[in-house]
N, C-alpha and C positions, 0 to 999 in steps of 0.2 A: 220495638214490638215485643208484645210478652204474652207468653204463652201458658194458659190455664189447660187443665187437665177433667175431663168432666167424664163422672164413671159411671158405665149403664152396662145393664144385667136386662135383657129386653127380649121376652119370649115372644112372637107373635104368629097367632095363629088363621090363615084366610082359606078363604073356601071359593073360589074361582079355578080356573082352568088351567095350566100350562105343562110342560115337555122339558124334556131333557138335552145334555150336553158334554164337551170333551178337556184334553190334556194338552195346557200351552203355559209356560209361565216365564218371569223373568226375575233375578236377583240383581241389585241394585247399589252403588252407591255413591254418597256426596262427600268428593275428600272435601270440601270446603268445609261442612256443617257435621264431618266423621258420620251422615245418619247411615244405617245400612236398610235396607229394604226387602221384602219382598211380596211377588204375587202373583196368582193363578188363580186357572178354572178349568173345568172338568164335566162329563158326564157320567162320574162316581163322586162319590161324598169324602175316599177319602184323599184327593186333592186339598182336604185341611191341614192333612198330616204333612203335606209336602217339605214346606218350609220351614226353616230355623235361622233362626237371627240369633247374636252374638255379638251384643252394644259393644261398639267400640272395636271390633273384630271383621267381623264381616256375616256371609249369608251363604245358605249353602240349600237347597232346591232338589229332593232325591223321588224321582218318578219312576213311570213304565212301571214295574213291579214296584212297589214299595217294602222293604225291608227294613222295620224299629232298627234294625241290630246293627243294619248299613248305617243307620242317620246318626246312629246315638257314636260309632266310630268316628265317623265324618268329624263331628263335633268334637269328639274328645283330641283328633289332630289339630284343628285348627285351634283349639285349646293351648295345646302345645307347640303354636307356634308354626307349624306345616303350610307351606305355601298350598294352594289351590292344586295346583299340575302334579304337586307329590300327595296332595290328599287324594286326585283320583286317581293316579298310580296304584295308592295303597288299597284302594277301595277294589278296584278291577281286580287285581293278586289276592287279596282276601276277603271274596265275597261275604258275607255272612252262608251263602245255601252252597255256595261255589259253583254262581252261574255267575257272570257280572253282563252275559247276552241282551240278558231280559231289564239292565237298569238304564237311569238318563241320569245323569248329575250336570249341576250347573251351581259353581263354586266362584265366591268373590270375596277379597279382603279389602283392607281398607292400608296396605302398604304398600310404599313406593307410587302414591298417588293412584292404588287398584291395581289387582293382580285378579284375573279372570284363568279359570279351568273348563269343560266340560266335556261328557262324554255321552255317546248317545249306542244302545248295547245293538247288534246287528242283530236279535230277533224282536227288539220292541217292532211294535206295529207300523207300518207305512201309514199316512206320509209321515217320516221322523227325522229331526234334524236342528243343531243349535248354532247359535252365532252367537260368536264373540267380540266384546271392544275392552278397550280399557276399564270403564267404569259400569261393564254390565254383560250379562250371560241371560240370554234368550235361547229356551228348548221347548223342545214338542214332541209329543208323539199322536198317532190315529189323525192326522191332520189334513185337511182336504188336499193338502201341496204347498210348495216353499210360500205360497204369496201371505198365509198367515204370520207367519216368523217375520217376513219382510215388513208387511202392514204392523208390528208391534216396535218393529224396530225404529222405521220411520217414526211412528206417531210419538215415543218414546224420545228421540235427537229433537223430532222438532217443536215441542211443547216448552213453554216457559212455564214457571214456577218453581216447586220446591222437588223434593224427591219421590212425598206421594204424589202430588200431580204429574208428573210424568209416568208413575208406576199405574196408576189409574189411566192415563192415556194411552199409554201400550196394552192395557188390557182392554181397551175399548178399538183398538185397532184387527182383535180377531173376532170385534161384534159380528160375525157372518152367520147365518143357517148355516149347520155343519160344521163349522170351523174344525171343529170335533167330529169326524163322519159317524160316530155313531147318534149323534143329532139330528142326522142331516133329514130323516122322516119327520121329522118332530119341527122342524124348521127352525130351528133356534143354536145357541150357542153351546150352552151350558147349565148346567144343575145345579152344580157349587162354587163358588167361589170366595177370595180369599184379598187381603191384604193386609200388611203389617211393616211398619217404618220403626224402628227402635235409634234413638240420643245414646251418644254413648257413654250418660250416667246412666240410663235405663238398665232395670234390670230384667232378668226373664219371667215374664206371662204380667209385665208392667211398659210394652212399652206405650211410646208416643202414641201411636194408631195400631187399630189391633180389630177388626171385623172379619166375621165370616158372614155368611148366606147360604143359605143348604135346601132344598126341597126336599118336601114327605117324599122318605125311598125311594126316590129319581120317577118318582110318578109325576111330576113337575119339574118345571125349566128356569132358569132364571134369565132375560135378556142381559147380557153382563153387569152388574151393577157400576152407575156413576155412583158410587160409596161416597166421594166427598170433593164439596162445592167448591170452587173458588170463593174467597171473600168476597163479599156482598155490603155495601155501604148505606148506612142507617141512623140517621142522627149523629152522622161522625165517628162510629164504629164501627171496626169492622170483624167480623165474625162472621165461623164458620157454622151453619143451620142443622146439627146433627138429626132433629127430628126429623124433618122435611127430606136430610140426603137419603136418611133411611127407608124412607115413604116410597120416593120417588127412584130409588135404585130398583125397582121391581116394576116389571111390565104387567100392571094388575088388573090383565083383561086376559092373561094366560098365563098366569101362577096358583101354584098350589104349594101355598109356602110351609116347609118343616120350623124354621126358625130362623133368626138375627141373631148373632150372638156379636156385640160392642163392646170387648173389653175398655180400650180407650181410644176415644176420638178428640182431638185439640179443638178449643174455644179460643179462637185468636181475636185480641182487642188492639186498635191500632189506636194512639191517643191523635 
């Protein structure tokens, strides 16, 4: 199987109806194929900021409050090497504001076949709470109750495919009105969301898959986006439908879309 690279830059602006939504994500990865992962969604926008991949490294997920100063640390240990459990050691002991109450981190590498960290700070909002395995770190905060985290865990073990496919099935596992209580009026999930899978020749703001979804200033919702399809068979090829996952990732009978933004999505050709 070989994998092409198709690169879109894609503003799109609709004028329909939709609501807002909250904070659950999961970091991810495949010792087989080294890819790291990650992905979320929100009833703030800046759930984009969350995640950071590190081709060949691993993924590191820093919520509840967010902190540049916390993430851009994070990174610069795992940079150097720092297992997960000492990256959020260091993080707690040297906050950037010197609260580490108010953060959530969920830290994964790609050694020893995955090493998983996270921490979830005692004043982020209820319901808040993360799970760990070997090859993946699940957290949340503002969340209706444990059964979201559970629903992304399941859906995540038990989906086949590759690493976005599972990353995309865990995230459609907290599809609930509310999942995010501050949703929960608005009936829907989420405002923003996120995912991105990096190879570990990729480099940063290049990798494999790389989407957001955002609504005009949470005055819109997004139902969580199916971001991207399973292959699809077609005269003997198979390929992934970027327009159409794009189209169809949005419930367009109550959105009110700010933008797509499709760094890179895979065009896969099976001979």
């Amino acid at each position: 199987m070989s994998f092409h690279k198709l690169i879109f830059l894609i503003s799109v602006f609709l004028s329909v109806n939709l609501i807002a939504q909250d904070t659950f994500s999961i970091v991810a990865v495949d010792t087989i194929t080294n890819e790291v992962g990650s992905t979320g969604a929100s009833c703030t926008r800046l759930v984009l900021r969350i995640g950071d991949l590190l081709p060949g490294l691993g993924a590191i997920n820093s919520q509840c409050d967010w902190v540049a100063e916390n993430q851009n640390y994070a990174r610069s240990l795992m940079q150097q090497g720092f297992a997960p459990q000492q990256i959020i050691d260091s993080l707690v002991t040297k906050d950037a504001n010197g609260d580490s109450s108010r953060r959530q981190y969920g830290i994964i590498d790609l050694v020893d076949n995955g090493r998983t960290a996270a921490f979830t700070g005692s004043n982020c909002r209820n319901y808040k709470n993360h799970i760990l395995a070997k090859n993946y770190a699940i957290q949340g905060n503002i969340l209706q109750g444990p059964q979201i985290l559970d629903s992304m865990e399941v859906r995540f073990l038990t989906t086949a495919g590759d690493l976005a496919d599972k990353l995309m099935s865990a995230l459609q596992g907290a599809k609930v009105p509310g999942a995010d209580t501050r949703c929960l009026n608005a009936g829907i999930s989420s405002s923003a969301a996120f995912i991105k899978v990096a190879r570990p020749q990729d480099t940063t703001g290049t990798f494999f898959l790389d989407i957001e979804v955002q609504t005009e200033d949470n005055r819109g919702g997004v139902s969580i986006p199916l971001i991207r399809y399973r292959p699809y068979s077609m005269n003997g090829d198979w390929a992934i439908r970027p327009a159409l996952s794009l189209l169809m990732l949005l419930n367009f009978f109550r959105v009110n879309l700010y933008y797509i933004r499709v760094t890179q999505i895979p065009s896969i050709h099976q001979p």
